[in-house]
N, C-alpha and C positions, 0 to 999 in steps of 0.2 A: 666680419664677425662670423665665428662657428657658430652654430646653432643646434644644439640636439633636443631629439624629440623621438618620441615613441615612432617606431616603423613597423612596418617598411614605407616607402613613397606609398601616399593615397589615403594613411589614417587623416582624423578628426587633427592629432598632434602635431599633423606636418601642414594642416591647413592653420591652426592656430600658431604656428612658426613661421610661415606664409606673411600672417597677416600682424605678426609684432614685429619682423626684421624683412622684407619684400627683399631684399637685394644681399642676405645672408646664405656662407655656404651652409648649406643643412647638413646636419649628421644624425644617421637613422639607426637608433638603436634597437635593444628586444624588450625593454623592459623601462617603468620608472626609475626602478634603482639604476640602471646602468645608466639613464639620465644625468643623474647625479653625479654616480661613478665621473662618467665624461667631462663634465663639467670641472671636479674634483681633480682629476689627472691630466687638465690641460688640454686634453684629445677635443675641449669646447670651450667656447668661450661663457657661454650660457645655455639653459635649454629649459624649455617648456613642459610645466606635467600639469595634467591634470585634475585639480582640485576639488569642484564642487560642478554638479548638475543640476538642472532645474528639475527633472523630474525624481531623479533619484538622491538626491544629496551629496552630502559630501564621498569623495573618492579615500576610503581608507588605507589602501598603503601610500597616497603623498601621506596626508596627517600624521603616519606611523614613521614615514621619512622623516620629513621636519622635526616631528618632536624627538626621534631616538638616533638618528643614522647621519645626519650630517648638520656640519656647521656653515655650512650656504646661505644665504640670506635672499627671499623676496626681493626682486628688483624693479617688478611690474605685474601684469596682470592684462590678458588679453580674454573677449568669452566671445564665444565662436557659433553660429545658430548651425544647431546636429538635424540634418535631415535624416532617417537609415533608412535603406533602401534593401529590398528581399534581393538577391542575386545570386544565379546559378546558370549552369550552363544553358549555352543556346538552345530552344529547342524543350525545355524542361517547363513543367506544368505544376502548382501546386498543389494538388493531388497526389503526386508521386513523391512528394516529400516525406522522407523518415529520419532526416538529420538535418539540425539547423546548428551551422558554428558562427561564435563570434566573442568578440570580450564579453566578460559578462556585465559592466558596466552595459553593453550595449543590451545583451538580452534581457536584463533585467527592466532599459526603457521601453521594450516592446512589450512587455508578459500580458500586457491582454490582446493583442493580437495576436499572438503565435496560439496563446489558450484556446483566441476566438476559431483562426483560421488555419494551424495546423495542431490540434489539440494534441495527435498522435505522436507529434513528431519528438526526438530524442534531443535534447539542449545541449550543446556541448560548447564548453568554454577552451578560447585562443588564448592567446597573448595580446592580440590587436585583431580591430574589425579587420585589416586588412589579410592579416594571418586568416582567418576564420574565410573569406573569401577565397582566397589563395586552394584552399583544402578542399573547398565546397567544389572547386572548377573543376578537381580532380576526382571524385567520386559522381557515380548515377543518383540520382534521389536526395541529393545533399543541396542546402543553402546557406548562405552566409549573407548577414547583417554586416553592409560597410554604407559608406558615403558612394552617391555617384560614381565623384571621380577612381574609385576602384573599380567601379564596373570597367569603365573605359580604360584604363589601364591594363587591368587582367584580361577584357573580352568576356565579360561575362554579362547578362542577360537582366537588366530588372524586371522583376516577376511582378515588382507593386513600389510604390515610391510613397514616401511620410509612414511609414508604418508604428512609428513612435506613439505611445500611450495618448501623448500629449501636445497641440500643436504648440508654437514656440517653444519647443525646446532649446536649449543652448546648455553650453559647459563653460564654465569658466576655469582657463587655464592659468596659472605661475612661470613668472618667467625669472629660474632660480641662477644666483651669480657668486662673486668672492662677494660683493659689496652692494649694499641696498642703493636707493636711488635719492638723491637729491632733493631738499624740499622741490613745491610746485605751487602748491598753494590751491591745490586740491587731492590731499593726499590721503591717504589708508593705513597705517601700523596693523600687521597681524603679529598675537604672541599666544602662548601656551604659561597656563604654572599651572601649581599645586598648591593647596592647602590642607590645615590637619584636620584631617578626615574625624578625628575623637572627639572636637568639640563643635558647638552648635554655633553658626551665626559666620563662620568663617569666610562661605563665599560671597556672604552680604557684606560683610565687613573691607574684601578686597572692591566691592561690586561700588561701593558707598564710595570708594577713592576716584572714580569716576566723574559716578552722578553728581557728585558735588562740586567738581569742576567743570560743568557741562560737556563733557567727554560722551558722544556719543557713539554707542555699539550700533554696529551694522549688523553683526554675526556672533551667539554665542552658541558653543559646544563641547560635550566632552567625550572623549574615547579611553580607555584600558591604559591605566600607569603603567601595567608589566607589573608591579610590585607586590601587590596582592588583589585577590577579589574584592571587591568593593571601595578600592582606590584611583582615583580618576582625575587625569589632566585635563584641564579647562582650557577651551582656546576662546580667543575675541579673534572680532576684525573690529578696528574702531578708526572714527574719522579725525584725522590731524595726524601728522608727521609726529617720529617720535624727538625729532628737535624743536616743536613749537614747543613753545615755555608752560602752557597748562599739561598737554600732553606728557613733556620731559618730567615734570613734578608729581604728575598721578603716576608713572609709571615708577618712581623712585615710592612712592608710598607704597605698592601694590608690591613691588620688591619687599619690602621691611615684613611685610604682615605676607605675605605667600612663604610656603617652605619650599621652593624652587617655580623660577621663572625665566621664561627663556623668550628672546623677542626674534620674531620671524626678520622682522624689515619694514622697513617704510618704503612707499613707491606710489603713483599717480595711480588716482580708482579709473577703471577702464568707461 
């Protein structure tokens, strides 16, 4: 199996690729989208993005993936425990910090310790923690937020180790493909719709097609249709495959009464 995933060698993306396919080739690209792309054009068999954080929430450009940019389907789901670690050159003191790079998923998990412990310092957003590392090793006065294993990689110095807001963190990642997965019989459906935003009762009315069949939500949320201001795509995660016969028939009623639905995939919950 190809395998893509946010690079380069050393992010969070390539240890969550690690630990869904252990004996896959990896292919390291720059971006979620080009994830996709990969996947999309063959260049992968499948690849891993980023979905949803414990401390931060969900990752908004997969969600903006999924729902606008391709027709991939959820295959799986791996979540991966994010240590971040301060790193910078050998030799380099926290004091002398006046630039910290890294995704901003990652910076955004530290904001009270960088507030706490380099208040002064300039925030500056990579591509990936391991980018933001990479840049830091290059510059005097600069650190970068990655995992360990980019320390040791690049040669770069941890300054302070678990720096994350929150202990247990984890990220849970997607493992997106041509085709969902198989029942299991412990399995998860994620999907997206719409409803008409002019009348009242709409998203209870698709919500009731659920609850009445004990269709249990794991995850609900919603982000920006694109279509206008105050118009909004609703996502679930919910428990059962979308071939178990209560799940198949709530999803065919929430079709009729939604004005656009789209099902991510069904796949085994991690």
């Amino acid at each position: 199996m190809r395998l893509a995933h946010l690079g380069p060698p050393g992010t969070f993306g390539e240890s969550a690729a690690s630990a869904w396919a252990p004996d896959a080739e990896y292919v390291a690209v720059a971006s979620h989208a080009a994830v996709v792309e990969s996947v999309t054009s063959g260049e992968a068999d499948a690849g891993v993005l980023a979905i949803e954080n414990s401390i931060e929430g969900s990752v908004s450009e997969t969600l903006d993936l999924l729902i606008h940019d391709t027709d991939l389907r959820i295959a799986g789901e791996v979540v991966v425990p994010v240590e971040h670690c301060l790193i910078a050159r050998p030799g380099t003191s926290r004091d002398e910090l006046t630039v910290v790079y890294s995704h901003p998923q990652a910076l955004a998990q530290c904001r009270k310790y960088l507030a706490r412990v380099v208040p002064a310092a300039r925030l500056e957003a990579t591509l990936s923690t391991v980018a933001g590392v990479e840049r830091a090793l290059g510059e005097t006065g600069a650190a970068g937020i990655g995992a360990e294993r980019a320390a040791s990689r690049l040669g770069g110095e941890i300054l302070e180790r678990s720096i994350q807001d929150r202990a247990g963190n984890v990220t849970r990642f997607v493992v997106m493909a041509e085709r969902d997965a198989p029942r299991s019989g412990r399995d998860k459906t994620s999907l997206a719709f719409k409803t008409a935003h002019d009348r009242p009762g709409t998203l209870v009315e698709v919500l009731s097609e659920l609850a009445s069949r004990g269709v249990n939500l794991t995850k609900i949320e919603s982000r920006p249709s694109r279509d206008a201001l105050g118009i909004y795509v609703f996502l679930l995660d919910l428990e059962g495959h979308r071939e178990d016969p209560l799940v198949a028939e709530a999803i065919l009623r929430v079709r009729e009464k939604a004005s656009w639905l789209k099902v991510f995939g069904s796949y085994p919950r991690a």
